[in-house]
Steps between C-alpha positions, in 0.01 A plus 500: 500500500681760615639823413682453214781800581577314767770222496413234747778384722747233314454227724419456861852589718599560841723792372555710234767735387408786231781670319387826331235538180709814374589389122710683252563203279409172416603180301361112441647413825666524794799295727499622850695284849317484811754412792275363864642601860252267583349140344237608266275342209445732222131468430427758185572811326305819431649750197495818351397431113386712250150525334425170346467108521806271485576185601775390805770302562660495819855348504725452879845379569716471835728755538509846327379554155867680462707315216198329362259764320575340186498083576188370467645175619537613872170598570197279549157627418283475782132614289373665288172707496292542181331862409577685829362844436669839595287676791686788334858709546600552828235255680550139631419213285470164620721204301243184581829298531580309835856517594587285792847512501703505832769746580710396802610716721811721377427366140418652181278416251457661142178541283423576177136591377437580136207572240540174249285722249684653250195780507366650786564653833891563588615431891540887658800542721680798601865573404766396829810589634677198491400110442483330843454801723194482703186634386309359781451339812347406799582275794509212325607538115695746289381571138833625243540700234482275189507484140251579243528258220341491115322210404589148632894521641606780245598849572549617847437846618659573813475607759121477565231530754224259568178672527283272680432279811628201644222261709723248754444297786775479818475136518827387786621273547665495156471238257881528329451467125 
């Protein structure tokens, strides 16, 4: 059911933060921080890809992504999602991958989602300014400037823009992790 031009919400969230759906390039993937002023749980993602199917794997670390675009080692894959399909350029598409990871308050955490096809839809972002600057933010978390990256910890592109939307919940007191 439904109208299929539509992109239902990711997941259900108490808040959500959208960046911009403005592309100008795109790659298999992209590493972006998110840094909380407040105790959140990351719940899921919403992207800009291009026409097509792929399948996703999301990848999250503590800390910033910074100094470890290319070590697969650091990062711990948190799902993946099989044939997620485009709802076209420039329009949210939901990654049917639950997140639940904390972010105290003051923290940063880095994530990293990527098309595992070889084929198929790249991730649109827009070029940045600088990596780390803030793209976005509300009250309660702040969305950097990241890194586009070719296929599974390869080539980085820098500095790039996440196009897409972060779905959180404001859940004080903190549990520290």
């Amino acid at each position: 059911g439904g109208d299929p031009g539509i992109s239902p919400l990711a997941c259900a969230s108490g808040s959500n933060l959208v960046t911009i759906y403005a592309t100008n390039n795109a790659q298999r993937g992209h590493m972006f921080d998110i840094t909380a002023n407040n105790c959140v749980t990351i719940n899921c993602f919403e992207m800009n890809f291009n026409v097509g199917t792929t399948n996703v794997d999301i990848y999250t670390k503590t800390g910033t992504h910074v100094g470890f675009e290319n070590s697969a080692a650091a990062w711990t894959l948190v799902g993946s999602a099989a044939a997620v399909a485009s709802a076209g350029v420039n329009l949210p598409t939901s990654i049917p991958i639950n997140i639940n990871q904390i972010i105290a308050t003051g923290a940063t955490r880095a994530f990293y989602i990527t098309r595992t096809t070889a084929a198929g839809p790249t991730v649109a972002y827009t070029n940045g300014t600088a990596v780390g600057t803030t793209l976005a933010s509300d009250a309660n978390i702040i969305i950097k400037e990241g890194t586009g990256k070719e296929l599974l910890f390869s080539t980085n592109f820098t500095p790039r823009r996440f196009n897409g939307r972060v779905f959180y919940t404001v859940n004080p007191p903190c549990v520290y992790q």
